[in-house]
PDB file of N, CA, C and O in Angstrom:
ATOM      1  N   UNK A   1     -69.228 104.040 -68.213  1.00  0.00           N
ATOM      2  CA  UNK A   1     -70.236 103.817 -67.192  1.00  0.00           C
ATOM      3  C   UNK A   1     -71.600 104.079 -67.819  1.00  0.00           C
ATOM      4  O   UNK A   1     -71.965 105.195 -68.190  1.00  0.00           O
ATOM      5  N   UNK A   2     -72.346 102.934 -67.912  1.00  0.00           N
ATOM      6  CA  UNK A   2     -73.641 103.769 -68.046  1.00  0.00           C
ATOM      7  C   UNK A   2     -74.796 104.220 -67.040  1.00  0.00           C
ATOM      8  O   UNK A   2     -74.983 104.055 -65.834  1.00  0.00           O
ATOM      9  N   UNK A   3     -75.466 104.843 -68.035  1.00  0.00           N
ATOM     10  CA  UNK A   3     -76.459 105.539 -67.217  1.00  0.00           C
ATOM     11  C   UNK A   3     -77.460 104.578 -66.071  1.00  0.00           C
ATOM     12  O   UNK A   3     -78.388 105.125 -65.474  1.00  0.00           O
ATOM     13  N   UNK A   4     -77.217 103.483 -65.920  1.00  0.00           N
ATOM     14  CA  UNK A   4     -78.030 102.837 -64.876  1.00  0.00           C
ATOM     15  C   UNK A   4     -77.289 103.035 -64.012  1.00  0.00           C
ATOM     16  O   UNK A   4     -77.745 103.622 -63.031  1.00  0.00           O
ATOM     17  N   UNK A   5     -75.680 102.588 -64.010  1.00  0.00           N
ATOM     18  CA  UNK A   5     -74.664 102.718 -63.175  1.00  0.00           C
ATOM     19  C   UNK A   5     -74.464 104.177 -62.215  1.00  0.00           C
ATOM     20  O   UNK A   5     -74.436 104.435 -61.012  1.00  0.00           O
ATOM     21  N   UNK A   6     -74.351 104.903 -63.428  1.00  0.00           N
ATOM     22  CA  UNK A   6     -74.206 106.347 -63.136  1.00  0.00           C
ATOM     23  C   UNK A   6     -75.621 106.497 -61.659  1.00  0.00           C
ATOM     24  O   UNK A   6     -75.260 106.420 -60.485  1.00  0.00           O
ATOM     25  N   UNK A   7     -76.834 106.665 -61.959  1.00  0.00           N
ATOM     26  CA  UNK A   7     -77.387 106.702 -60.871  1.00  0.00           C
ATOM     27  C   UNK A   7     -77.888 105.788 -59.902  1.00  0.00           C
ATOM     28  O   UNK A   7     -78.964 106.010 -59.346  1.00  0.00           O
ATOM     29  N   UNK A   8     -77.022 104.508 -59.581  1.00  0.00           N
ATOM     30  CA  UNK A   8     -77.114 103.449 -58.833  1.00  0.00           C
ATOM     31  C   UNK A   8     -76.418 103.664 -57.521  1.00  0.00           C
ATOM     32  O   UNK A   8     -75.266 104.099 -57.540  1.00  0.00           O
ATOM     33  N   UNK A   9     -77.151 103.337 -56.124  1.00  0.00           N
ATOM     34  CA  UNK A   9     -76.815 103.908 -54.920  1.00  0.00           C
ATOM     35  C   UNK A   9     -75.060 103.311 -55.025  1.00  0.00           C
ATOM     36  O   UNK A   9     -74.649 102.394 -55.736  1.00  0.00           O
ATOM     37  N   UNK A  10     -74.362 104.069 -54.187  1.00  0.00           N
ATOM     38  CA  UNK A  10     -72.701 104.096 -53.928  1.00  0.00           C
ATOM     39  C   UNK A  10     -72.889 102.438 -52.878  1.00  0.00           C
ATOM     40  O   UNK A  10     -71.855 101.816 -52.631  1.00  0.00           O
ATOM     41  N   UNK A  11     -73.935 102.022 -52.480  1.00  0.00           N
ATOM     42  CA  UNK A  11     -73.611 100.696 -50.936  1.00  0.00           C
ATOM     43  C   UNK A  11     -75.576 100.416 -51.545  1.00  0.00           C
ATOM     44  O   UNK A  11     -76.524 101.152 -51.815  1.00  0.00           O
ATOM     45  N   UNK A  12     -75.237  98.515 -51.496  1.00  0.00           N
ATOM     46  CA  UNK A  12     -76.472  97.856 -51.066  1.00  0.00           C
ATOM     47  C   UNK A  12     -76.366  97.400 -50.220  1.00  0.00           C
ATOM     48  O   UNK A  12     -75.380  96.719 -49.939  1.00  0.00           O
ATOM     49  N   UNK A  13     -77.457  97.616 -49.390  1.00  0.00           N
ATOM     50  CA  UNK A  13     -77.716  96.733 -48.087  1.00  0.00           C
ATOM     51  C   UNK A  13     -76.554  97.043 -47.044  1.00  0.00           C
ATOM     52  O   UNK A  13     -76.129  96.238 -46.216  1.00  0.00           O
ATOM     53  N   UNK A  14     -76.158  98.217 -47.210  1.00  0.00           N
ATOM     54  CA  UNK A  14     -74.875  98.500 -46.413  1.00  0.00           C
ATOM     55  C   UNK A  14     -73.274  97.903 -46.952  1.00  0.00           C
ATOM     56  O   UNK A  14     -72.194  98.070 -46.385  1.00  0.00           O
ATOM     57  N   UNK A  15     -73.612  97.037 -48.461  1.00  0.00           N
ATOM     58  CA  UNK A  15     -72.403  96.487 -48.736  1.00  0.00           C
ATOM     59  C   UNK A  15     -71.404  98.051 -49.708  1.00  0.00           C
ATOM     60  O   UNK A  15     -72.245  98.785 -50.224  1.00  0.00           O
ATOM     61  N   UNK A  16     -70.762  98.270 -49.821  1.00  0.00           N
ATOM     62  CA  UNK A  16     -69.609  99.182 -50.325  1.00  0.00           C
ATOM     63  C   UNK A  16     -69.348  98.366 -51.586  1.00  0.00           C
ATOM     64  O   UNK A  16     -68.696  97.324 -51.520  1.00  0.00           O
ATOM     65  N   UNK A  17     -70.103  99.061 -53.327  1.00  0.00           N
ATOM     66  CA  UNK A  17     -69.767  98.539 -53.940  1.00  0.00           C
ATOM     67  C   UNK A  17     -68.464  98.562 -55.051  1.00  0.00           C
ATOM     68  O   UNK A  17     -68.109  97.748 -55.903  1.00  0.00           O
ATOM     69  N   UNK A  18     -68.028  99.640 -54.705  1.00  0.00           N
ATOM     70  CA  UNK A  18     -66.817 100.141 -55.089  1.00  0.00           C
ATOM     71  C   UNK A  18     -65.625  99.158 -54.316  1.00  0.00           C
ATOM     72  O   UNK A  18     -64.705  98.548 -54.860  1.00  0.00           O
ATOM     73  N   UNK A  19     -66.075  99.245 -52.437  1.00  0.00           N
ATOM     74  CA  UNK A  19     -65.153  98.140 -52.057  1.00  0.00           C
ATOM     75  C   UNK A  19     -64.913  96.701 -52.707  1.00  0.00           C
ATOM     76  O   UNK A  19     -63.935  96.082 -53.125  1.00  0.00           O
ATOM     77  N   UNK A  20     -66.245  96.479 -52.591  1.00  0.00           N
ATOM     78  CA  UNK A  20     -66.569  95.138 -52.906  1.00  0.00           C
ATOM     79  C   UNK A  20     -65.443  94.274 -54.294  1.00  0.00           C
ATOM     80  O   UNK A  20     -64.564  93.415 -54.350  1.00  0.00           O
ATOM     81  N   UNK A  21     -66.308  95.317 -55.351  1.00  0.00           N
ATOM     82  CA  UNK A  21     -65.425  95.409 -56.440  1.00  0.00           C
ATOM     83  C   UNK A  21     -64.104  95.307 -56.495  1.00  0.00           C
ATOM     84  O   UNK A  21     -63.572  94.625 -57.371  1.00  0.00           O
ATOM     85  N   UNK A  22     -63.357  96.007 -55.513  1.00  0.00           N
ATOM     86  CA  UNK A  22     -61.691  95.978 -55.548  1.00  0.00           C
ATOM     87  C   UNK A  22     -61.436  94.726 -54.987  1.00  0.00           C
ATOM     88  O   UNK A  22     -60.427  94.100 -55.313  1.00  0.00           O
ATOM     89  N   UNK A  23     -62.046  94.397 -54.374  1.00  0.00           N
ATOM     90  CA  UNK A  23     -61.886  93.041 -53.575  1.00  0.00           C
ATOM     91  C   UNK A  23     -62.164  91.785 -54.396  1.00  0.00           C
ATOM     92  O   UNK A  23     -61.415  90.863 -54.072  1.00  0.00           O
ATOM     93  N   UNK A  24     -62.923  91.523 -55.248  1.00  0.00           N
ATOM     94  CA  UNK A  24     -63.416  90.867 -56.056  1.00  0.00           C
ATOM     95  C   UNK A  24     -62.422  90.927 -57.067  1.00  0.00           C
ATOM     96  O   UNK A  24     -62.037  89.808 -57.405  1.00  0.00           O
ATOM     97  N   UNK A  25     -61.871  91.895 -57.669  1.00  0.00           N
ATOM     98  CA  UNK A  25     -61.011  92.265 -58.684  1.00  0.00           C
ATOM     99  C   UNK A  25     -59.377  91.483 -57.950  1.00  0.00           C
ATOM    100  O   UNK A  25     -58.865  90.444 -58.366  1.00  0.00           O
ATOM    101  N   UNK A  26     -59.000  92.106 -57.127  1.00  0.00           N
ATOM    102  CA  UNK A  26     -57.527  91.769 -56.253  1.00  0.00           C
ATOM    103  C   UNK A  26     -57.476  90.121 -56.506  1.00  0.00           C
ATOM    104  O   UNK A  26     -56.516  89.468 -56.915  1.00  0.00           O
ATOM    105  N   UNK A  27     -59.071  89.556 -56.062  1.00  0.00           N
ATOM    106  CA  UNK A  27     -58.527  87.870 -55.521  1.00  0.00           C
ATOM    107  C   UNK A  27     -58.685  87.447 -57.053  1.00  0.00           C
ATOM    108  O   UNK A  27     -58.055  86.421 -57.307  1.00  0.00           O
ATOM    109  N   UNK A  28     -59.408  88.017 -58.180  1.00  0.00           N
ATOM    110  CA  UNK A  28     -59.126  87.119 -59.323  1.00  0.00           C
ATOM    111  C   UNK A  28     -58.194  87.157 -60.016  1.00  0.00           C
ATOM    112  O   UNK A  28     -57.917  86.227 -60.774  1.00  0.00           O
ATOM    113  N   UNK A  29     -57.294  88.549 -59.893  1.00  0.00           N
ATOM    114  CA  UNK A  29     -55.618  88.863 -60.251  1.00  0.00           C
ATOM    115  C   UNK A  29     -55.099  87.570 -59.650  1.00  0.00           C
ATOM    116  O   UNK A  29     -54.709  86.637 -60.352  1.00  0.00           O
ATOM    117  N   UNK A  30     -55.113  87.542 -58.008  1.00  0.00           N
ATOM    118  CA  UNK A  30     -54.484  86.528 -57.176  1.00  0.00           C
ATOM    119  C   UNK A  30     -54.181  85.066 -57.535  1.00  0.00           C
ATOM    120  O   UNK A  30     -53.218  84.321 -57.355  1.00  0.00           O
ATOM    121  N   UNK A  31     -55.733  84.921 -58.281  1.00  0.00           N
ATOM    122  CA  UNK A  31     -55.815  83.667 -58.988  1.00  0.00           C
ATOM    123  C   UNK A  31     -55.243  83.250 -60.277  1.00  0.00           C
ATOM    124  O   UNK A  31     -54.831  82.131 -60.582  1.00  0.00           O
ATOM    125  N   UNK A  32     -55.281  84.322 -60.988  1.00  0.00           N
ATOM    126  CA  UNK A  32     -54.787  84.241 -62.050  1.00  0.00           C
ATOM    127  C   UNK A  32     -53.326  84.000 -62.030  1.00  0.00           C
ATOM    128  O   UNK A  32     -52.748  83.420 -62.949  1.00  0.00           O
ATOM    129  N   UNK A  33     -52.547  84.596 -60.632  1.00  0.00           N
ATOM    130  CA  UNK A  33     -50.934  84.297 -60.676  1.00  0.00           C
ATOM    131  C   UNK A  33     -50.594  82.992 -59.858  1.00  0.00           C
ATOM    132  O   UNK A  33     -49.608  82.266 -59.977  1.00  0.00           O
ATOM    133  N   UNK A  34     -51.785  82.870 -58.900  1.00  0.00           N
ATOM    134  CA  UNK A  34     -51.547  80.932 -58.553  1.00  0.00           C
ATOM    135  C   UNK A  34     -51.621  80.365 -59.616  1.00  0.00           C
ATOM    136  O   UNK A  34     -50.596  79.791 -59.984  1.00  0.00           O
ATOM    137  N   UNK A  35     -52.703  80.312 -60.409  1.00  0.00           N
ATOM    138  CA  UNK A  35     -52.649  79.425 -61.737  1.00  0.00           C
ATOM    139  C   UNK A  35     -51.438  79.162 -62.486  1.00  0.00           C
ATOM    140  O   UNK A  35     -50.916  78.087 -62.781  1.00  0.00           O
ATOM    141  N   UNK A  36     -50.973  80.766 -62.822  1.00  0.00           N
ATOM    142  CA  UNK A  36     -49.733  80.332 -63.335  1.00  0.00           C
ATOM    143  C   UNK A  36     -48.261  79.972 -62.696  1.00  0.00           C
ATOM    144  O   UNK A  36     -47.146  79.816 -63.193  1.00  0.00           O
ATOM    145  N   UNK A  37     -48.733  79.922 -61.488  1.00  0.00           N
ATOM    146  CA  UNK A  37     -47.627  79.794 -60.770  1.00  0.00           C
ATOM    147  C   UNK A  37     -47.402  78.216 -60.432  1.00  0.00           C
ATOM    148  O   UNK A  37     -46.326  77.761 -60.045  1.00  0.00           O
ATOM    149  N   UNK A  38     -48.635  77.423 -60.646  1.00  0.00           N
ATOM    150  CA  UNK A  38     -49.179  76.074 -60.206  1.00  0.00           C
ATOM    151  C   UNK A  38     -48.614  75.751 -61.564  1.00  0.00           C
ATOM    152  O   UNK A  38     -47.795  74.851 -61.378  1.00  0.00           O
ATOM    153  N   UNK A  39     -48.657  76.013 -62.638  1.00  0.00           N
ATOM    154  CA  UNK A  39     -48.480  75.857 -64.314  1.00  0.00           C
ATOM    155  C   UNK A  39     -46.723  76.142 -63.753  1.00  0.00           C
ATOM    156  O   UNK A  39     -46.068  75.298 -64.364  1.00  0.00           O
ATOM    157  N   UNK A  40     -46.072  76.711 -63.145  1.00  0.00           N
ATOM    158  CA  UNK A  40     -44.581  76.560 -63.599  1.00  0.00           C
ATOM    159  C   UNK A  40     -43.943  75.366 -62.715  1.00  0.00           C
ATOM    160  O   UNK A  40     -42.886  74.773 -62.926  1.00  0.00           O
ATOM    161  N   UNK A  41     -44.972  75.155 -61.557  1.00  0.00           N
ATOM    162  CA  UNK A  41     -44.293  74.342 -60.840  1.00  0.00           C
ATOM    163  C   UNK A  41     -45.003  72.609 -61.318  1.00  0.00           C
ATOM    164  O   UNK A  41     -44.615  71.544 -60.838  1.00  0.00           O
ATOM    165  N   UNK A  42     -45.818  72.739 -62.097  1.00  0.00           N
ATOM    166  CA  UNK A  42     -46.054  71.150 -62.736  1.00  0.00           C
ATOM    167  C   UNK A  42     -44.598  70.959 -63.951  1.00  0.00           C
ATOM    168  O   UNK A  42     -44.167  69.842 -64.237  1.00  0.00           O
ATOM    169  N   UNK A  43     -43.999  72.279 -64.548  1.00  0.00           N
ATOM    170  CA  UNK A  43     -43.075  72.426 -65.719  1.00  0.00           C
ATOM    171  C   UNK A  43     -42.181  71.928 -64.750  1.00  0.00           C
ATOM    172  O   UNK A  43     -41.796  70.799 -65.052  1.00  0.00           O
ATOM    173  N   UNK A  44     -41.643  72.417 -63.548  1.00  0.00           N
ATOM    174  CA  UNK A  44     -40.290  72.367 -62.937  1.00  0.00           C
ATOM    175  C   UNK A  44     -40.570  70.686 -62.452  1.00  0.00           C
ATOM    176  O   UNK A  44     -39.618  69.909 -62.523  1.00  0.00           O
ATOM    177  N   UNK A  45     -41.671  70.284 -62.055  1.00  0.00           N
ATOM    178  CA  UNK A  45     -41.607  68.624 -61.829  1.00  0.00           C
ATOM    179  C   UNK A  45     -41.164  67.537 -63.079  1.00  0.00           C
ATOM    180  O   UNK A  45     -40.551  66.474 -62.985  1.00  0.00           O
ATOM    181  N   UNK A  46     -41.772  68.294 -64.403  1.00  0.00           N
ATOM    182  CA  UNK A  46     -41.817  67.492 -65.562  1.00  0.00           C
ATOM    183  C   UNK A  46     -40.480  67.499 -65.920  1.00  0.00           C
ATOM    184  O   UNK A  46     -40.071  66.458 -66.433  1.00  0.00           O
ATOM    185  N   UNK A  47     -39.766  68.326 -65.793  1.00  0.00           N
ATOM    186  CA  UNK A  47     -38.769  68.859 -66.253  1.00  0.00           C
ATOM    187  C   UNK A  47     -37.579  67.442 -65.347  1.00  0.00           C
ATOM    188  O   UNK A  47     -36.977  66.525 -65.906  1.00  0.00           O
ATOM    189  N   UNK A  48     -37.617  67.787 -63.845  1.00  0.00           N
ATOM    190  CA  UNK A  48     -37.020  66.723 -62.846  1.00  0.00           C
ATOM    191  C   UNK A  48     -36.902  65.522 -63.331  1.00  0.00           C
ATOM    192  O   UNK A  48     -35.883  64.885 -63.595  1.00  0.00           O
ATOM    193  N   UNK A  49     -38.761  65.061 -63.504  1.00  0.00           N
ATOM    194  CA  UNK A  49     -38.634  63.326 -63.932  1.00  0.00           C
ATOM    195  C   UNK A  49     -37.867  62.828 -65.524  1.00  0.00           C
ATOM    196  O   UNK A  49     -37.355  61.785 -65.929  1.00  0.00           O
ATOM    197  N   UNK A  50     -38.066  63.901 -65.986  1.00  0.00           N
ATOM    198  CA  UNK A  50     -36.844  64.288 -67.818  1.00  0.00           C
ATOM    199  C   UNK A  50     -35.744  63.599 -67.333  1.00  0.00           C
ATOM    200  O   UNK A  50     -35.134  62.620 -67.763  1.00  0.00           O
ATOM    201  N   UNK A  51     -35.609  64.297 -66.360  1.00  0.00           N
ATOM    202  CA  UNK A  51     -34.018  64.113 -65.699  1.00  0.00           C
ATOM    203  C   UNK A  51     -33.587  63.077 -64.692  1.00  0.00           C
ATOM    204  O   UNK A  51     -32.541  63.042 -64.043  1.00  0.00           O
ATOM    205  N   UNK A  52     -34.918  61.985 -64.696  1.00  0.00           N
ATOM    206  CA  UNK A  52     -34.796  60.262 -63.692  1.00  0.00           C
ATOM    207  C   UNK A  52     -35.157  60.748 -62.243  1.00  0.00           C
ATOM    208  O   UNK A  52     -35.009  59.959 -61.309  1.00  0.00           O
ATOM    209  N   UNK A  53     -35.739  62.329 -61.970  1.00  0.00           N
ATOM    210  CA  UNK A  53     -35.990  62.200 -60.954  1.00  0.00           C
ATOM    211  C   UNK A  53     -37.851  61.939 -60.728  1.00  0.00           C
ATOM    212  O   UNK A  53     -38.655  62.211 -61.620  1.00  0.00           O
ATOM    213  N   UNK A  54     -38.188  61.458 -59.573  1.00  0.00           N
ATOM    214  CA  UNK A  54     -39.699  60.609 -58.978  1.00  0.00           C
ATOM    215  C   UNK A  54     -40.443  62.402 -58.589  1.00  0.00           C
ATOM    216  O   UNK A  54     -40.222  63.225 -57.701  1.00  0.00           O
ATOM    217  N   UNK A  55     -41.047  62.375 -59.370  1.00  0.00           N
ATOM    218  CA  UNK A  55     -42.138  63.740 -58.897  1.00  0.00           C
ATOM    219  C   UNK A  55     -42.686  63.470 -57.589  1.00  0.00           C
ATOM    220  O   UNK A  55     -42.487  64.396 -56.804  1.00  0.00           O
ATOM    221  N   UNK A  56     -43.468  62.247 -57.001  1.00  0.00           N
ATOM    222  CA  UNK A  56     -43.971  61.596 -56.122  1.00  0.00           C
ATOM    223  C   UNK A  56     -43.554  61.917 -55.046  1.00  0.00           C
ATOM    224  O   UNK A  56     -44.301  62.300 -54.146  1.00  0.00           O
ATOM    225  N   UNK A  57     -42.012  61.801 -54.907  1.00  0.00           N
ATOM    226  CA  UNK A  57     -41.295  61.203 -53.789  1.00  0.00           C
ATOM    227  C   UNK A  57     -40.796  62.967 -53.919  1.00  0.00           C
ATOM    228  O   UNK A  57     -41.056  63.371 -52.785  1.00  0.00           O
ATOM    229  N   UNK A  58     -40.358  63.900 -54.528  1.00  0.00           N
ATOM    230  CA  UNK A  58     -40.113  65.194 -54.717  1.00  0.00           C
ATOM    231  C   UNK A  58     -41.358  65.872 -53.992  1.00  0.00           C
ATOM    232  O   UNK A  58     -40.993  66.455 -52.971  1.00  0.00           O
ATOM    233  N   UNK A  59     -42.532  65.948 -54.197  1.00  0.00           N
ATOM    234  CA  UNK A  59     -43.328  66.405 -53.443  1.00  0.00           C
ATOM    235  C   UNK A  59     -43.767  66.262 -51.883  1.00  0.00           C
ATOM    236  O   UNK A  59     -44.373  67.037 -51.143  1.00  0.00           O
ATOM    237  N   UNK A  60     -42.983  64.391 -51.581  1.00  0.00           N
ATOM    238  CA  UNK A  60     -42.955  64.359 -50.421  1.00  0.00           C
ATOM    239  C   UNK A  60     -41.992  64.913 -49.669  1.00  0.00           C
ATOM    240  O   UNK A  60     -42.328  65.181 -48.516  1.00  0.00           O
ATOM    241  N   UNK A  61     -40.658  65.215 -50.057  1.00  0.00           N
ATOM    242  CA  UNK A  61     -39.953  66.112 -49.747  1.00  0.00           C
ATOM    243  C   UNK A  61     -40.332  67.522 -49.016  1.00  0.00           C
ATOM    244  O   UNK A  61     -40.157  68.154 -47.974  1.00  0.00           O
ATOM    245  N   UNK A  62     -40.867  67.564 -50.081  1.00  0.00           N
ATOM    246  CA  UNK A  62     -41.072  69.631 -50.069  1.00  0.00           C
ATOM    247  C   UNK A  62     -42.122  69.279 -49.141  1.00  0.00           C
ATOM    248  O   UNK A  62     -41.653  69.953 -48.224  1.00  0.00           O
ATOM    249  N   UNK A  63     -42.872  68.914 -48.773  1.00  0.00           N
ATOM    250  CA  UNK A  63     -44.084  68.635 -47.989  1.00  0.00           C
ATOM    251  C   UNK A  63     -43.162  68.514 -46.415  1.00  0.00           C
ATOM    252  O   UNK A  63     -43.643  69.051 -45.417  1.00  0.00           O
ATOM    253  N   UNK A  64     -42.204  67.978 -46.360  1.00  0.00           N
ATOM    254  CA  UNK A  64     -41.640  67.416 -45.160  1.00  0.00           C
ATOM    255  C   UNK A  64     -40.569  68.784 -45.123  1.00  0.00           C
ATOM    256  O   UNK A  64     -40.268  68.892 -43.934  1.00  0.00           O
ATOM    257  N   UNK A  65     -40.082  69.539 -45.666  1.00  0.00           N
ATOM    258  CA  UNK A  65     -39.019  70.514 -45.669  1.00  0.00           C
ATOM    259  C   UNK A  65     -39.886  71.629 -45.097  1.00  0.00           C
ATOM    260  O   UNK A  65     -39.354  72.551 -44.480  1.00  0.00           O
ATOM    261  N   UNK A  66     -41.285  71.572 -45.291  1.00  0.00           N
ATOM    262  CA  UNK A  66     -42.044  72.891 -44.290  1.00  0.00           C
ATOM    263  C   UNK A  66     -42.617  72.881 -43.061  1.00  0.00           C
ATOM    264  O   UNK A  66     -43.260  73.679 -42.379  1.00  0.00           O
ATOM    265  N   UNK A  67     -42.068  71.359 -42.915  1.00  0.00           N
ATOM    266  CA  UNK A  67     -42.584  70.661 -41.424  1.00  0.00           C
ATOM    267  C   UNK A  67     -41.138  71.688 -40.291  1.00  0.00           C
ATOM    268  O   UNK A  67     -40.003  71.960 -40.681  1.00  0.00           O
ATOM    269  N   UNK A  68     -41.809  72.061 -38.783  1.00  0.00           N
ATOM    270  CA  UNK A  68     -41.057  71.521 -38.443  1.00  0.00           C
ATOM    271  C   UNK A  68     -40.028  70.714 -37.727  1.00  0.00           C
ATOM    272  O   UNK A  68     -40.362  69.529 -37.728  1.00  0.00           O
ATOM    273  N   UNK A  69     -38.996  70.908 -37.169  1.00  0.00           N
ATOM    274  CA  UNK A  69     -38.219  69.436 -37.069  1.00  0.00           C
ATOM    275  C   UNK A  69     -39.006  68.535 -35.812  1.00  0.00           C
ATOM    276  O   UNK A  69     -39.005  67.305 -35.867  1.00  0.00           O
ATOM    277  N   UNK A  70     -39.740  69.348 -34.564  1.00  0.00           N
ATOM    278  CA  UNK A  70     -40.808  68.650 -33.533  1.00  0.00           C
ATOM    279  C   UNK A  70     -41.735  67.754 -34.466  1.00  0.00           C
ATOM    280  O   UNK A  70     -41.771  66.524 -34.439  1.00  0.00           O
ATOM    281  N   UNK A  71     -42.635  68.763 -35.474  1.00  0.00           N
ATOM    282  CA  UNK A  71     -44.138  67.703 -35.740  1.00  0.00           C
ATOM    283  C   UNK A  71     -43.153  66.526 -37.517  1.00  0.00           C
ATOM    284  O   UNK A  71     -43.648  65.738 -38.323  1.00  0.00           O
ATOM    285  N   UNK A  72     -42.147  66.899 -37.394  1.00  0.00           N
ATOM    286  CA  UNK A  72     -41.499  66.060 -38.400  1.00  0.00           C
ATOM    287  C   UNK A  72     -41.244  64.597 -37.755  1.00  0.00           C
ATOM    288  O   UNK A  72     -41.560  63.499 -38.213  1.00  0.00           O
ATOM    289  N   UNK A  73     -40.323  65.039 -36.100  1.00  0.00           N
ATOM    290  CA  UNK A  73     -39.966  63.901 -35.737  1.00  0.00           C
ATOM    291  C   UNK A  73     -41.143  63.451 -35.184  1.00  0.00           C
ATOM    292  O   UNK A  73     -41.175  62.250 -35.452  1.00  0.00           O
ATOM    293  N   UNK A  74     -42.155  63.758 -34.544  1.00  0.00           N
ATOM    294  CA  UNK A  74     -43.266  63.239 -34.325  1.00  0.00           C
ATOM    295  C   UNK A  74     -44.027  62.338 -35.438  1.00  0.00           C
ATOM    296  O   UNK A  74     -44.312  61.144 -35.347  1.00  0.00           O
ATOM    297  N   UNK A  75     -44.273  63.205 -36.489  1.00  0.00           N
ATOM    298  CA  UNK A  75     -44.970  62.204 -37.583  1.00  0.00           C
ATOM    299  C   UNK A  75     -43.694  60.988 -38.133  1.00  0.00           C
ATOM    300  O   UNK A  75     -44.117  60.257 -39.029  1.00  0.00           O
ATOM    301  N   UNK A  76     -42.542  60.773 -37.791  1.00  0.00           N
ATOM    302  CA  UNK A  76     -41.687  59.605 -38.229  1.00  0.00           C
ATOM    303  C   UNK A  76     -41.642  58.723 -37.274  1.00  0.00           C
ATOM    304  O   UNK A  76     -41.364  57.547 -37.510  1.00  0.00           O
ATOM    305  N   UNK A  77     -41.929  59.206 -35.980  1.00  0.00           N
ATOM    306  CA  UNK A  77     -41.665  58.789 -34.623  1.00  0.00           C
ATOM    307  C   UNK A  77     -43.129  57.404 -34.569  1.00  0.00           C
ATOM    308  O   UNK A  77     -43.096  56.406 -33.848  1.00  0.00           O
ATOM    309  N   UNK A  78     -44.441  57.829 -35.690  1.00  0.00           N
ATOM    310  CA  UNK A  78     -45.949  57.587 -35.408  1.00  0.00           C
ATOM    311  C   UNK A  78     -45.746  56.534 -36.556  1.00  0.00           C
ATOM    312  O   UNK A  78     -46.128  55.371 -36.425  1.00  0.00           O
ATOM    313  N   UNK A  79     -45.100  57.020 -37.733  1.00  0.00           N
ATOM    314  CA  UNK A  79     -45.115  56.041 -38.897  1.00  0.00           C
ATOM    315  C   UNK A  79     -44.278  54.657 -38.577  1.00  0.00           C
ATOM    316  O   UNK A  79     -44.498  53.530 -39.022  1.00  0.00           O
ATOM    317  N   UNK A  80     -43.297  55.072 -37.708  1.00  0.00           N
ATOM    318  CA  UNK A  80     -42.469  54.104 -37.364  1.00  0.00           C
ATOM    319  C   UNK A  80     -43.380  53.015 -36.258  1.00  0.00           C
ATOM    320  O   UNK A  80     -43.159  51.812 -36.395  1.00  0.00           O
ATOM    321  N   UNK A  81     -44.052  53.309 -35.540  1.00  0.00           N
ATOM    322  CA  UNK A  81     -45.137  52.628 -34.704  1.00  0.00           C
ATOM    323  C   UNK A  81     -45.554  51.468 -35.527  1.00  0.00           C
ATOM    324  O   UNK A  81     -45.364  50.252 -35.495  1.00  0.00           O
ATOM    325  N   UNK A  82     -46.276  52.413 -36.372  1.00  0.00           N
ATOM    326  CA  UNK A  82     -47.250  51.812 -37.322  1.00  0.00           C
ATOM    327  C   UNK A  82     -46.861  50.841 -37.764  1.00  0.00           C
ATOM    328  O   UNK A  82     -47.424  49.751 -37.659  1.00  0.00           O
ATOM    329  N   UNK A  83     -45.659  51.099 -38.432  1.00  0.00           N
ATOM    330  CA  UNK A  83     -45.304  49.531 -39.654  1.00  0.00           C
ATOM    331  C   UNK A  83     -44.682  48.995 -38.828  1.00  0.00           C
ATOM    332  O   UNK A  83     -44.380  47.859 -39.196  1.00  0.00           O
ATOM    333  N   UNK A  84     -44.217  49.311 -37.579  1.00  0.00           N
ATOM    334  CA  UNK A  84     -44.182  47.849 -36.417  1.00  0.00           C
ATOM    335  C   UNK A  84     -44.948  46.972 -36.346  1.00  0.00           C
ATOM    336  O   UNK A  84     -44.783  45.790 -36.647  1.00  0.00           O
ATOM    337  N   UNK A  85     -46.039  47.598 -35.852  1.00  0.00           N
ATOM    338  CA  UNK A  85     -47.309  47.308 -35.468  1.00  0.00           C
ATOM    339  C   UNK A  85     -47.942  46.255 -36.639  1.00  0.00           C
ATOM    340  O   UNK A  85     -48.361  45.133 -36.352  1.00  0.00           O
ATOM    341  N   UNK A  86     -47.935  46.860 -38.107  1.00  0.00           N
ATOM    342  CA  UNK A  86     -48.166  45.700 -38.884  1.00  0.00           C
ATOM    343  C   UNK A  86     -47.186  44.665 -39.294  1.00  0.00           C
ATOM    344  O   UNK A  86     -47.435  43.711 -40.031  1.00  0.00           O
ATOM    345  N   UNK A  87     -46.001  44.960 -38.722  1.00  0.00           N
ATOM    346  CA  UNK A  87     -44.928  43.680 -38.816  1.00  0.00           C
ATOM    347  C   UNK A  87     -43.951  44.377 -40.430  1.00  0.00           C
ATOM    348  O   UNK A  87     -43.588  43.623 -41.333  1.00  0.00           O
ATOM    349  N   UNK A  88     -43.735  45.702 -40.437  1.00  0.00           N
ATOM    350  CA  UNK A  88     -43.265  45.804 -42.071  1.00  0.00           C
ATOM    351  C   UNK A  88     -41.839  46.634 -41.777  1.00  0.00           C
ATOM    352  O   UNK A  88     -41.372  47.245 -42.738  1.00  0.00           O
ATOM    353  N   UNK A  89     -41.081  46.693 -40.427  1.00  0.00           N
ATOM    354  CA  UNK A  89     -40.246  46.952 -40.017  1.00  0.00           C
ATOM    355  C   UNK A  89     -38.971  46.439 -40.760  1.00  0.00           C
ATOM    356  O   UNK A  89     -38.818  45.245 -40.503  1.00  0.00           O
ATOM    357  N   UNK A  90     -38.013  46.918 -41.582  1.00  0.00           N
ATOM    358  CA  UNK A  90     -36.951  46.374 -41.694  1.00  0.00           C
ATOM    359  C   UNK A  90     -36.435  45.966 -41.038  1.00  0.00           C
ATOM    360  O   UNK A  90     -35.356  45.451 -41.333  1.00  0.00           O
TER     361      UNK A  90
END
């Protein structure tokens, strides 16, 4: 610590800089383990399409697996409208 630190008020402006700090510190840890966590899950896609599977169509999955089953059948219920509507109905 130096000596500017050492006698620098404990709160500016009413902010808590000791809080502040931990807080600031916590979310860039946080970030640092999304990053790598975003880094294992681009490996686990690359890895899939290795293996003939569609990353594309895998993400639409997982996207639809956290839906649920009300605003799922709703959004199939709306898509299905739609490509009526433009005539693309099987």
């Amino acid at each position: 610590m130096s000596a500017q630190e050492a006698t620098a008020p404990e709160s500016v402006g009413g902010v808590s800089k000791g809080q502040l700090r931990s807080f600031i510190e916590r979310i860039e840890r946080l970030e640092e383990e999304k990053n790598a966590l975003s880094a294992d899950i681009r490996e686990v896609y690359a890895e899939a399409k290795s293996n003939g599977y569609e990353p594309k169509i895998m993400r639409q999955v997982v996207r639809i697996r956290k839906m649920d089953g009300n605003e799922r059948a709703e959004q199939e219920a709306l898509l299905d409208t739609y490509l009526a509507a433009l005539g693309m109905t099987g």
